[in-house]
N, C-alpha and C positions, 0 to 999 in steps of 0.2 A: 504493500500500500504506500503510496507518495505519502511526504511529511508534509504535503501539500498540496491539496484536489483541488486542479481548477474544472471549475465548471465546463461541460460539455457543450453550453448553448456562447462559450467566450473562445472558444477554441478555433483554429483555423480549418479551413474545410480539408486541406495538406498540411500538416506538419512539418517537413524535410525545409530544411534551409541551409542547407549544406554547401562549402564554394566548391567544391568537388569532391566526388562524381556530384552531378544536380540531380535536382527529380526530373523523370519524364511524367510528358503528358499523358493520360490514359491513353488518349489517343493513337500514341505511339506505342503502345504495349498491346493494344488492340488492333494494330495494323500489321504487327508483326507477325500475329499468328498463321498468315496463309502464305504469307515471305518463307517464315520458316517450313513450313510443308513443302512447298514447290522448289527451294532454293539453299537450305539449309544442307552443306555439305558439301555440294558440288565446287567445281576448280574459280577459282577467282580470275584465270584466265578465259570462260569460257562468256561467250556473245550475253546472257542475261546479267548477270556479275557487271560485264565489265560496263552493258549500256547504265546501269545501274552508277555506276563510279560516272560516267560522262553525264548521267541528269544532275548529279555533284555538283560537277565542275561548271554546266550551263548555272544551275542554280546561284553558286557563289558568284559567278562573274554579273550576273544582273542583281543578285544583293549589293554586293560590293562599289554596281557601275561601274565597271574596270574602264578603263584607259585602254586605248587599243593598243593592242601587241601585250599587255598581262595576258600570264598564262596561271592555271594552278599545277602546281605539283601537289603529289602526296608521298607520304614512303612508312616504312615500318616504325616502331616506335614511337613517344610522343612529346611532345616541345623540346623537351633537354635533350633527346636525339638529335632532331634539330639543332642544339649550340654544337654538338658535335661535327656534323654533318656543315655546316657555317664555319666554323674554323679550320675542317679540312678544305672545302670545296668553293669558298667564296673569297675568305681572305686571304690578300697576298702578302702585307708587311707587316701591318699593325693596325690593331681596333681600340678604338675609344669606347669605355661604358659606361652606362647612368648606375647608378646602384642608391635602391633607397627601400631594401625588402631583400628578400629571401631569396629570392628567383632570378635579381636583377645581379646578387653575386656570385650566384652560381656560374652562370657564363661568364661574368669578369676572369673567375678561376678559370676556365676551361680555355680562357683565349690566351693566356699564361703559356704558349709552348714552346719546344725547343725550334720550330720552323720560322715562328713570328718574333717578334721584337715586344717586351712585356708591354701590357695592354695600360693604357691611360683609364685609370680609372675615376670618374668623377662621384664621389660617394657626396652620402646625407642620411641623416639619423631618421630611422624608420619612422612614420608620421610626417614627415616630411620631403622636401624634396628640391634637387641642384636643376642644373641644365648644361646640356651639352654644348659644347662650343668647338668652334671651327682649329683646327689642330693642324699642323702640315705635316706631312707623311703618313697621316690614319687613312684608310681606305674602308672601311668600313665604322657605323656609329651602330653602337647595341642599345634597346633600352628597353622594357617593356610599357608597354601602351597601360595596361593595370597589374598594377603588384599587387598579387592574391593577400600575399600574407598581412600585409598593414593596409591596403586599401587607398591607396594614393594611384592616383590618372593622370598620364603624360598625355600632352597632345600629339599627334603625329604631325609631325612636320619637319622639313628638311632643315636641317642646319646650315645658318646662314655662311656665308665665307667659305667653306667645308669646299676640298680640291673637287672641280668636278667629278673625278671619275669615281668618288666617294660614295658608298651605298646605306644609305638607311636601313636598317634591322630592327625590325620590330617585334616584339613577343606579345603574343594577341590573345593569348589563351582564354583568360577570363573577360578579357573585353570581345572578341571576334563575335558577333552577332547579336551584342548590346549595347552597342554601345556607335556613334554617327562621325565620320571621320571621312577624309580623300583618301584616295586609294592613292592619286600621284604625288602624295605626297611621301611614300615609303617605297623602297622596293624587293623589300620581301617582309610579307604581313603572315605572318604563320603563326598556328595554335593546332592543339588539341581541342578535340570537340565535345568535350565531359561538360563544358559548361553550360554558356546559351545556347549552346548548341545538342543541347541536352541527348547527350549520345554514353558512350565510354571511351574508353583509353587506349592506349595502343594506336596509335596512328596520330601523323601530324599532318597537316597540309599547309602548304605557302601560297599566296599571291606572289607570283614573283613579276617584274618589272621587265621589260625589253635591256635594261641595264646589268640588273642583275642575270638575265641569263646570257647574256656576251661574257660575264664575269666567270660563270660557270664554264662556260667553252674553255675560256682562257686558262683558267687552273687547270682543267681537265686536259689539255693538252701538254700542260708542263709536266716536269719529270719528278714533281712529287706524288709520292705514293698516300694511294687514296683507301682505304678498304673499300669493298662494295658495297654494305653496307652503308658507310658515312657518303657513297659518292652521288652530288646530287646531279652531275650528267645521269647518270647511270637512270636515278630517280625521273626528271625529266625524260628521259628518254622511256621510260617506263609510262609513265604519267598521261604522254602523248599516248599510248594506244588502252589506256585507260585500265592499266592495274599496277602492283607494285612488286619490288621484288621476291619478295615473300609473304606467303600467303595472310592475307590481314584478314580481322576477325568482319566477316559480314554481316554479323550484327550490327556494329558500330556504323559501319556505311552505312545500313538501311536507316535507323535510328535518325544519324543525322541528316540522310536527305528529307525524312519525313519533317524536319523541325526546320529545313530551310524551305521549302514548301511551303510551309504554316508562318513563316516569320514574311516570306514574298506575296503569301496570298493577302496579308493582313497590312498590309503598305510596305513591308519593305524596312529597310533598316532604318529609317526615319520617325518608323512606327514602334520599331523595338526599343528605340532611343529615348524617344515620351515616354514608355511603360516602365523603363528601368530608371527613369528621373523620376516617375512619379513616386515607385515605390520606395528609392531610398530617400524621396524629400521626407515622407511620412516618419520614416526613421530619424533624420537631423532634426526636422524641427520638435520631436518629441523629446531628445536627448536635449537640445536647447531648453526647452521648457522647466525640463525634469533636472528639479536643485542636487540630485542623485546622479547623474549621467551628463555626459559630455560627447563631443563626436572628436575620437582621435587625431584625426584631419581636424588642425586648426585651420586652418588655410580653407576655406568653401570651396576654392576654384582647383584645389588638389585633392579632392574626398571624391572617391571613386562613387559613384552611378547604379555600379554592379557588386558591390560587397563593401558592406558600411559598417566599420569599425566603433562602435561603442566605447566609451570606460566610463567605470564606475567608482565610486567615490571608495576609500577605503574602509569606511565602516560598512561595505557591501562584500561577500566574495562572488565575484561574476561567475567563475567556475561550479560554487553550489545553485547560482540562481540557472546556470545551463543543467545541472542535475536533476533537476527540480522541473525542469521544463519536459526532460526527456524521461524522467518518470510520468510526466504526462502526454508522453507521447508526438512531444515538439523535439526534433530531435537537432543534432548539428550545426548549435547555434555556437560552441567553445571557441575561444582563440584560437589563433596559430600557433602553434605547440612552440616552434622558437623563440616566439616573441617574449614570451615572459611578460604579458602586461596582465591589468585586471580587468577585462573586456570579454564581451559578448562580438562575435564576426560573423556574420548574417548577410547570405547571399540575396539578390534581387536581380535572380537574374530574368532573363526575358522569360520563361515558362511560370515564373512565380506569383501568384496573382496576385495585386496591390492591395485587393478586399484580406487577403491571408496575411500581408505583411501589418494591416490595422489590427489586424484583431491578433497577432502576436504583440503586439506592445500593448493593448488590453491583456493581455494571458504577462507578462512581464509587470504590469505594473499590478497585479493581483498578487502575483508571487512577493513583490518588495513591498506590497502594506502589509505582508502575514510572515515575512523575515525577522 
């Protein structure tokens, strides 16, 4: 029994607010039933599969309004394969990174190698956040568009001054399909689709640029050694006839074509963008109000859209107030485990209905007047 029953008519119609994996729609769990019958098991190379993987890629290229000459790639593994695969296959000398989160230094380390020149890193203390700047000899800029873990939003945009032939890097994971931004303004936008894209794991895909794949040709012909795996010619070249190099899970495809579908039929990523602003305004201005909570993100014009960081005063512990939740059945609202703050981190992402995101701050403030 909870140390604390909230009422069943306060409760959200979903529960799940999780930054990753997200919830699916029913919809999607209901559409996969006759996928799975007809298509479950067979080769990921064969004509249904792959048309499958190419309504994908038409799908993303009119979410996204690509730029002519963007292409998608996709390949095994999921975003941090990617940094991998980018620091084989894209950079040539040296990368600049943003680092302001968990994810954003992850790749800083990885661009750290014995072929590159150490990577510029431009850091800033979680909750907050630097900017990139124009560097001479970087050739690629890393940074993630939303850092899951604290909840801070980069805009996409090219760095100004930056050598022409310099490539923008973007990690899109939790923002890619909630969040409203130019595609020419980056040249390779790639994420996992666990989030708005409400899918699962194991696979990445990119927007890549007419820029960045001249980039890829050009490594791809020089004489450093690429694995297969990390090689994104290899990938691209894959990508074009619409599968990857080993076998990905087609679940995960079907899942998230269903959810780019639903996000295209409903206006499109302009529409996704109002629905994920609406839901986490609901969150800030509560935390504003409430003499108990704050929103991490001081900064309004840096507080992510898509996963809205809380904290709480210290005569609260956020961690029992998320116990307390998920004994009732609100589940995966705890910090980011590194972070070490006293915060609630609470997805909003595009499947999450804004009605579920009100009446979880109804079911939150039930829990702190009986704390």
């Amino acid at each position: 029994m909870p140390q604390i029953v909230i009422p069943a008519e306060l409760k959200p119609k979903d529960g799940r607010f999780g930054c990753g994996p997200s919830r699916m729609r029913p919809e999607q769990i209901s559409a996969f039933t006759e996928f799975a019958r007809e298509h479950m098991g067979t080769s990921h190379r064969q004509m249904p599969i792959r048309n499958l993987v190419g309504e994908v890629k038409q799908g993303l290229l009119d979410l996204f309004r690509a730029p002519e000459g963007y292409e998608v790639m996709l390949g095994n593994g999921g975003a941090s394969a990617f940094w991998d695969c980018a620091t084989h296959s894209l950079a040539l000398r040296k990368g600049q990174a943003l680092v302001h989160g968990e994810f954003g230094s992850k790749f800083a380390k990885i661009l750290d190698t014995p072929w590159l020149q150490s990577p510029t890193v431009v850091s800033a203390e979680p909750g907050t956040r630097s900017e990139l700047y124009a560097e001479a000899g970087v050739d690629i800029y890393a940074y993630p568009h939303n850092e899951t873990s604290a909840g801070v939003v980069t805009a996409v945009k090219r760095v100004e001054g930056a050598d022409p032939d310099a490539l923008m890097l973007t990690d899109a994971t939790s923002a890619a399909g909630g969040i409203d931004f130019d595609l020419s303004e980056t040249d390779a936008y790639y994420f996992a689709p666990q989030k708005n894209f409400s899918s699962d794991g194991g696979l990445w895909l990119a927007m890549v640029s007419p820029k960045a794949i001249e980039r890829i040709e050009q490594v791809a012909s020089s004489d450093r050694y690429i694995p297969n795996i990390l090689s994104l010619k290899l990938a691209l070249d894959n990508s074009r006839e619409n599968y990857t190099l080993n076998t990905p899970a087609l679940a995960t495809i079907f899942f998230l074509n269903e959810q780019i579908k639903w996000i295209n039929a409903n206006g499109g990523l302009a529409w996704a963008d109002q629905r994920t602003k609406e839901s986490s305004k609901l969150l800030f201005d509560w935390a504003e109000k409430n003499p108990k909570t704050e929103a991490f993100v001081k900064n309004p014009e840096h507080r992510s859209q898509v996963v809205a960081t809380i904290n709480f005063d210290d005569s609260i512990d956020a961690l029992e107030v998320a116990q307390i939740l998920r004994e009732n059945g609100i589940v995966d609202t705890e910090p980011y485990r590194k972070l070490g703050k006293n915060q609630l981190r609470i997805a909003t992402f595009v499947s999450i209905e804004p009605s579920d995101i009100a009446a979880l701050i109804e079911c939150i403030d039930y829990v702190l007047e009986r704390m």
